[in-house]
N, C-alpha and C positions, 0 to 999 in steps of 0.2 A: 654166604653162610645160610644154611639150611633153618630154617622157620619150624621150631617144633612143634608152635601151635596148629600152624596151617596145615601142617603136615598130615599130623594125627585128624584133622575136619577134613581131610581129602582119603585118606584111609578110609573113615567111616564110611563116607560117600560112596568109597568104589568096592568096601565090604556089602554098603545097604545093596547098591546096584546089583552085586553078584547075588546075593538073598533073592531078590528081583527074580533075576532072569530065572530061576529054578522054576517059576511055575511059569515059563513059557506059554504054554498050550492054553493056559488062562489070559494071558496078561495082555495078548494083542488080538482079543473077540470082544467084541460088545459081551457087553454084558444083559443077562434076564431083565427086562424093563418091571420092577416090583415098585406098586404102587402105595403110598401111603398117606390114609387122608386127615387133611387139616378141616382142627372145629374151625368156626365163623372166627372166635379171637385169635387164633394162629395163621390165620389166612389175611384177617387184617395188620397183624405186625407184620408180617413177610411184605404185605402190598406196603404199609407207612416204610419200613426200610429198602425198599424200592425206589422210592420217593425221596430219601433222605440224600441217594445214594445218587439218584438224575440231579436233584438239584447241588451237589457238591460239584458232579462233570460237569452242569452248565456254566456254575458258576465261577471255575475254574478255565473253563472255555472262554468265556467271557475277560476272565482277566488274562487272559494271552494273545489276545486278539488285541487289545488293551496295551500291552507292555512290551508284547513277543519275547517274553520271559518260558523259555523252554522249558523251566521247571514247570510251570500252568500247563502247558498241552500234554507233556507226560504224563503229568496225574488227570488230568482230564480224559484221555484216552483210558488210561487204566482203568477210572472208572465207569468207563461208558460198556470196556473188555470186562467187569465185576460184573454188571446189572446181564450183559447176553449171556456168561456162563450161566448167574443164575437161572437168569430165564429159561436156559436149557435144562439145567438140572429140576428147574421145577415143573417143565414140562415132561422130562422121563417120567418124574419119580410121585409129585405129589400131585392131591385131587383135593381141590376143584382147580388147581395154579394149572393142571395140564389140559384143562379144556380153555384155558382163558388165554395162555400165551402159547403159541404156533412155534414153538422151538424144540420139534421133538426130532433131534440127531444129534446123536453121539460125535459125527464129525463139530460140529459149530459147538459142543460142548468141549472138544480138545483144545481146536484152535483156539478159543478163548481162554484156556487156561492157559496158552500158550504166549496170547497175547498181553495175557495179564504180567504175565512174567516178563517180557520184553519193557512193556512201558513201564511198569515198576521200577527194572533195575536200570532205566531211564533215569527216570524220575530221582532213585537214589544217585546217581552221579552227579546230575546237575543241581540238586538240593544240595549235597553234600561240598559242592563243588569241586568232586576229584578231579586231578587234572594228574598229568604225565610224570607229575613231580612225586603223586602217590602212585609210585610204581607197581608196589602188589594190588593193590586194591583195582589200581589202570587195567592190569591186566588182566583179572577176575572179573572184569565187567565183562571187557571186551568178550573173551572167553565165552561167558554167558549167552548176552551177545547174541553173537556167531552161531550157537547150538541153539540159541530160541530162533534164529532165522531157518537154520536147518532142518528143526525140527516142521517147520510151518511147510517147507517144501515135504520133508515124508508124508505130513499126516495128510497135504492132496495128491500127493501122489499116492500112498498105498489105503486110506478112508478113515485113519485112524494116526493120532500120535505114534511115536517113539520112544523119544527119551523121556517125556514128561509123563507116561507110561512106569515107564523105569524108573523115573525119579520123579518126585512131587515136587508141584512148585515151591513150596514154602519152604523148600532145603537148600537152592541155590540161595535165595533170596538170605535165610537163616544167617549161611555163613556170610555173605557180602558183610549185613548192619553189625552181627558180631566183630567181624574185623576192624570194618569201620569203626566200631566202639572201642576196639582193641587199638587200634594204631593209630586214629587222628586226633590229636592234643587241642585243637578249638575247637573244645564243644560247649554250645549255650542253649537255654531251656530249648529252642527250636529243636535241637537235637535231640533232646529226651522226650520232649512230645513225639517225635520221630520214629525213634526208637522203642519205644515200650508202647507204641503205637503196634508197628510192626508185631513186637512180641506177641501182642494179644492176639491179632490174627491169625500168625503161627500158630501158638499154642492150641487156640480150634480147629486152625485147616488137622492136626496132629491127631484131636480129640476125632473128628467125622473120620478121617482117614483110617484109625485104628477100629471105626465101627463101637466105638465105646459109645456113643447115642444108644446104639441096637440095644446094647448088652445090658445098659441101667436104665432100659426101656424111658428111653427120655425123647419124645418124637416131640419135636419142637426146632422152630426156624432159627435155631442158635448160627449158622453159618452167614442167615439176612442178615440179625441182630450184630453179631459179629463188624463184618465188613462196612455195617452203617456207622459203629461205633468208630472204625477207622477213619472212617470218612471223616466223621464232627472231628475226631483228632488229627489229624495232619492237614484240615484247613486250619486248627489251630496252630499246628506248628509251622504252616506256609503263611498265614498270617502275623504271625509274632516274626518271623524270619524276614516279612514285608515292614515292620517297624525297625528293625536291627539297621535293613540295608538305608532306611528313611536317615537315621538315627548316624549312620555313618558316613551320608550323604550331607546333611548340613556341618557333622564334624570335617567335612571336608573342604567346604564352603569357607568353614572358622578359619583352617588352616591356609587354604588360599588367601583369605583376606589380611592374615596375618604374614602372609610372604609378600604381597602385596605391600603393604603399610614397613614392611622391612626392608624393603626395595627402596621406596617411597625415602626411607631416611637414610639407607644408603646414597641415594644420591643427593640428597641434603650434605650430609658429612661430607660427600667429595667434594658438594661444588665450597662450601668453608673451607675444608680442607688447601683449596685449589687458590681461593682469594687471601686466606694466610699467610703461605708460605712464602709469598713475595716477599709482605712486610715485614716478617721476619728472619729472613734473610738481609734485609734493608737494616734494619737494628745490629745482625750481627754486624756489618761493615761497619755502621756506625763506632761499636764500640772498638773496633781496630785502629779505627781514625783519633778516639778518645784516648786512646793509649800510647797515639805517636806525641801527641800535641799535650796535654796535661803533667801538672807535676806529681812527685809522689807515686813511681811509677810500682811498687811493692803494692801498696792500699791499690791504685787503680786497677792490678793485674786480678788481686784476688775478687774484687765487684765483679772484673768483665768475666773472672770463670767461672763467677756465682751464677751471675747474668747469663751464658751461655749455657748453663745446666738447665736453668731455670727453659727457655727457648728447645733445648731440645726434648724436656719434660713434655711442655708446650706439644710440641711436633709429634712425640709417640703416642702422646693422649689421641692427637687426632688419627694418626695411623692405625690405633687399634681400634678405636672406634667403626674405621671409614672398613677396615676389615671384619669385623663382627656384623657389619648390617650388609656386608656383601652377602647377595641371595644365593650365590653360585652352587652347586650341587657337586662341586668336584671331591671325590674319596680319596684320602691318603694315606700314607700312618705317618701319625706324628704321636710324642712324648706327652702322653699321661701326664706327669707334673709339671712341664709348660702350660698346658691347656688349661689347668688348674688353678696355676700365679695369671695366666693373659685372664682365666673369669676372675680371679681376683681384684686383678686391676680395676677392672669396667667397674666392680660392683665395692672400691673401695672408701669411696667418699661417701656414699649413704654408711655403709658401714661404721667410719669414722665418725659421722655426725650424731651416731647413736650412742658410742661409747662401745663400740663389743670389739672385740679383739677375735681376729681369724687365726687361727693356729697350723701351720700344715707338719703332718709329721709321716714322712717319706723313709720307711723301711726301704724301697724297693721300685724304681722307676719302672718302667715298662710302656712298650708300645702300644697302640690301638689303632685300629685301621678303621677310615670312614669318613664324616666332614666334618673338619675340625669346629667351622663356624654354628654347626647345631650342637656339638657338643660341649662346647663353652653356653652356648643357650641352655641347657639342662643343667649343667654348674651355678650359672647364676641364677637360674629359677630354684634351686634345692636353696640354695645361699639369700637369697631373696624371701625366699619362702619362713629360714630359720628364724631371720631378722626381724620378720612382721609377727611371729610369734616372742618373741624376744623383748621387744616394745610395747608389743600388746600386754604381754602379760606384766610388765616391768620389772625384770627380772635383774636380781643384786650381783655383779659382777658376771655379765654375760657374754657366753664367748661360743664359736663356732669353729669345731675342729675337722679340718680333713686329712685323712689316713690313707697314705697310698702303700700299698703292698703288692707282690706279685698279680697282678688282672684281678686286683679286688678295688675299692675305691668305697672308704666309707666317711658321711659326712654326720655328724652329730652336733646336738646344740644342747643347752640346759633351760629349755625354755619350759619342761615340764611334760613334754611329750604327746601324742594322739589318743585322743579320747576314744577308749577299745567301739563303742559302736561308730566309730568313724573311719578306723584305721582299714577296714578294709572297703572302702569305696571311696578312698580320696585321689585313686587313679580310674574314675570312674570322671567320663566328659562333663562338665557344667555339675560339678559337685563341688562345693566349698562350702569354706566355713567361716571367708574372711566376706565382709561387705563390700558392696562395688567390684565385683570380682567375677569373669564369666567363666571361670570353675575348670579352664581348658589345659593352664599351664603344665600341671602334674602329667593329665592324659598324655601332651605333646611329648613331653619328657620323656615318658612310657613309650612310645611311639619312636622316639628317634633309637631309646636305648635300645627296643628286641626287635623293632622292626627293621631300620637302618643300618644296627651294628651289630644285633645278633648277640645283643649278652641279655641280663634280664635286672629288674630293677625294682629291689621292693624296698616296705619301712616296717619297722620296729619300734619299738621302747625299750630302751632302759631307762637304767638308774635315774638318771637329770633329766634326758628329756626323750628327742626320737633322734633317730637314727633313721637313714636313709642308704640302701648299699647298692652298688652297681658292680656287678661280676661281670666279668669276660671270660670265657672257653679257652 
């Protein structure tokens, strides 16, 4: 299926292009070297965003040397490719910047816009972290790419650019972050510092390129100013994007530790499990034997099939158990309202102790595909979760219903509901609201729902209390 938006940003492109080439005879000569001179305060901003703009590439430099995080050498490169254009341009064009810096050719002035463009849309892949799976965007890079390499070979072979001649840099790049903004659904602040980062630069490279300077006689180093201001911005969004990956790293850590310690009990459960079943199996014989030998064999029969209920009770308690703390990672499908009576089970006796009654009302079974043993872990944490507001708040005749319907699944309590400045970060890592509590449960929850199984998993309020819903596609 044909992409209308993409479509019509590539029309434009190859309508600007053809605009382009009509002034040929112009388009691939150097241009009049016209000078224009900066007072002492426009010569010192241009030098301070000089400066703004080395110490961004060093320090960037430095953090890839550091981490060997390719997003750092991209932008560091990039902007080491900002300070030589400039340096060239300010050597063509303004005075006193053209006696102070030795970059007067229009060749070193191409290829650095050239290169700017290469390490930029770098720089955007690996920020962004498109990978193959973002198929358009994959291919737009590469694209790119490939004619910033190509172009690097024309402009030393014939003295001068090409395509970036024909085209500015700041329209490849335009469309890439637009798309990116258009088609990839995880985005967080990193990303809009990113992006309206980009913007601004655009919108100037737009403003000098049209010669609107000239025209509102406004001669001033808007393009230094510019590009410094990028700078401060997207080491702010490469720094905020350096606390996210922090931030996901010890929730990863959480999670380990928590597979661990469920591992851990998993084989606790097995080895009871394993010293149990002898003894009672030893009991059941027993009461076989109870039953040859004693009188009253009507009363004895109905005890030993109490007694045998009672022993296999025994026995699936420990079955489910020793099953639930299996750590195993195997995907299946299995039945939605089994999985929902087996987290019943586990989480019935607290339940019971509390006095709340669990309600299930099943329109509509349905399958799910995925690992049963995390998914009964999110049941009983929503379940778990209801109950402690339930108790907490001591609530008169409290109960907790679950709704199963075609690939919906909603769990409700009347415990009162989430307090609105809360409800939207209580699937945020180490946020809680209960004491003694590392705030991770819900995230995990979140985590198995859209990440493992691919449906999505949010809460609500109504009437009595909250609501909690898990949809499947």
């Amino acid at each position: 299926m044909i992409d209308k938006i993409l479509l019509l940003k590539i029309a434009g492109l190859l309508l600007f292009s053809f605009i382009s080439l009509q002034n040929y005879d112009t388009l691939f000569q150097n241009q009049e070297i016209i000078y224009s001179h900066y007072t002492p305060l426009k010569t010192f901003v241009a030098t301070l965003c000089f400066g703004v703009i080395l110490s961004a590439a060093i320090y960037n430099a430095a953090l890839y040397i550091y981490s060997l995080d390719k997003r750092y050498l991209y932008y560091s490169l990039g902007q080491f490719s900002v300070m030589v254009f400039l340096a060239a341009l300010d050597s063509l064009h303004i005075v006193p910047l053209n006696a102070l810096l030795p970059f007067k050719s229009f060749l070193l002035y191409d290829l650095a816009q050239i290169f700017i463009l290469f390490f930029s849309i770098r720089f955007i892949k690996y920020f962004l972290s498109i990978t193959q799976k973002d198929k358009k965007l994959f291919i737009m890079i590469r694209v790119i790419e490939f004619l910033s390499l190509l172009d690097i070979a024309l402009a030393l072979l014939f003295g001068h650019s090409i395509l970036t001649r024909i085209m500015p840099i700041f329209v490849p790049i335009w469309i890439v972050i637009t798309e990116a903004n258009r088609l990839l659904h995880d985005k967080d602040k990193a990303f809009y510092f990113f992006y309206y980062g980009w913007n601004m630069v655009i919108m100037m490279g737009v403003f000098v390129y049209m010669n609107l300077t000239e025209y509102f006689n406004m001669d001033f180093p808007f393009l230094h100013v510019t590009f410094a201001l990028e700078s401060m911005i997207l080491s702010l969004a490469i720094a905020y994007k350096m606390k996210v990956l922090e931030d996901e790293r010890v929730v990863q850590q959480s999670l380990l530790l928590q597979q661990s310690r469920l591992a851990s009990m998993g084989e606790m459960i097995s080895t009871i499990a394993h010293q149990w079943r002898q003894p009672l199996t030893h009991l059941s014989y027993l009461f076989m034997n109870m039953k040859k030998r004693l009188d009253n064999p009507q009363f004895l029969t109905a005890k030993i099939e109490e007694g045998k209920k009672q022993l296999t009770y025994m026995s699936e308690t420990i079955e489910h158990f020793s099953n639930f703390y299996n750590p195993g990672k195997e995907k299946k499908s299995f039945s939605v309202k089994e999985a929902c009576e087996r987290a019943h089970f586990i989480a019935a006796a607290p339940l019971k102790a509390s006095s709340i009654t669990l309600l299930f009302k099943v329109k509509e079974d349905f399958n799910c595909f995925g690992n049963l043993n995390e998914f009964e872990q999110v049941m009983i944490n929503l379940i778990n979760n209801a109950r402690d507001m339930l108790v907490k708040r001591t609530i008169k005749d409290p109960y907790i219903v679950i709704m199963i319907e075609k690939n919906h699944i909603v769990i409700e309590d009347n415990a009162g509901g989430i307090k609105p400045e809360n409800i939207h970060k209580i699937f945020d890592p180490y946020f809680s609201t209960k004491e003694k509590s590392d705030g991770i449960g819900l995230y995990i929850a979140k985590t198995i729902i859209e990440k493992e199984m691919q449906g999505k998993l949010s809460a609500t309020n109504n009437a009595a209390g909250a609501a909690f819903s898990i949809t499947f596609q």
